[in-house]
N, C-alpha and C positions, 0 to 999 in steps of 0.2 A: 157519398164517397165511393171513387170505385175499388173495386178489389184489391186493383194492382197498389194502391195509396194506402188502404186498410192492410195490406199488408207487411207493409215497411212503415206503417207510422204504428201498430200494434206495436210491434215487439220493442221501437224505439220507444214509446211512449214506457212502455213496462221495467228497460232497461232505469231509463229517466226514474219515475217513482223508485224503484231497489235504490237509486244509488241517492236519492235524496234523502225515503225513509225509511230503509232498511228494514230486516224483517222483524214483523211484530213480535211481542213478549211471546212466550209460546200460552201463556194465558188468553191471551188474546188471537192468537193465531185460529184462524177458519178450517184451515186444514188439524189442527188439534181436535175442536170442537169435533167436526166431522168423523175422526177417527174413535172418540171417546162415545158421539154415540151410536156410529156402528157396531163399536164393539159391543156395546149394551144392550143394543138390538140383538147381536147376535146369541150371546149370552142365554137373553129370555128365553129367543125365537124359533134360533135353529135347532133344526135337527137335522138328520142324514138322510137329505130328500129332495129329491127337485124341486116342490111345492111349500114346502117350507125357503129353500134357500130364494126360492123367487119371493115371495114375501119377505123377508129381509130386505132382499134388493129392491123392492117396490117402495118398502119403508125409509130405506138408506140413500138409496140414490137419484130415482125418481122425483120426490120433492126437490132437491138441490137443482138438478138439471131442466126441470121445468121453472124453477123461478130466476135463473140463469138466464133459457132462451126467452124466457118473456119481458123481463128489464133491456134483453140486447136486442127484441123487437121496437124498443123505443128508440123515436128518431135521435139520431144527436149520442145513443147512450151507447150505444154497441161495441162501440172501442175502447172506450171506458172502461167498460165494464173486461174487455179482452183484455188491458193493461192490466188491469188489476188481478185479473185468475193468474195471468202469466206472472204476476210479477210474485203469485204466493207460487207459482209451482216453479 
């Protein structure tokens, strides 16, 4: 798929899902999850410190965004997968 088609078929694609299934329970919602356990992370983790706050973010973020780009490394999946982030954010 080239760019310029991944581009206007993302966002239509994401628009499509919201208005077919609207946002999840917030029980279920990804972006809850994620909040509840960065906060927890942070809670433990942090302290007032660069070396500390980069381990949180190593812990918090980094997982999520690598299993991200490597599902949207899959042929075929990549848009999918962009519909879908867009359509929670």
């Amino acid at each position: 798929m080239s760019s310029v088609s991944a581009t206007v078929l993302v966002p239509a694609l994401a628009y499509l899902l919201d208005r077919l299934l609207g946002e999840p329970p917030l029980r279920w919602h990804p972006l809850v999850w994620f909040g509840r356990w960065a906060g927890a992370l942070e809670r433990r983790l942090y302290r007032d410190s660069i070396r500390r706050g980069g381990l949180v973010w190593m812990l918090a973020v980094l997982p999520p965004t690598l299993l991200a780009g490597g599902l949207g490394a899959l042929p075929g999946f990549g848009p999918w997968l962009g519909a879908g982030l867009l359509m929670l954010a």
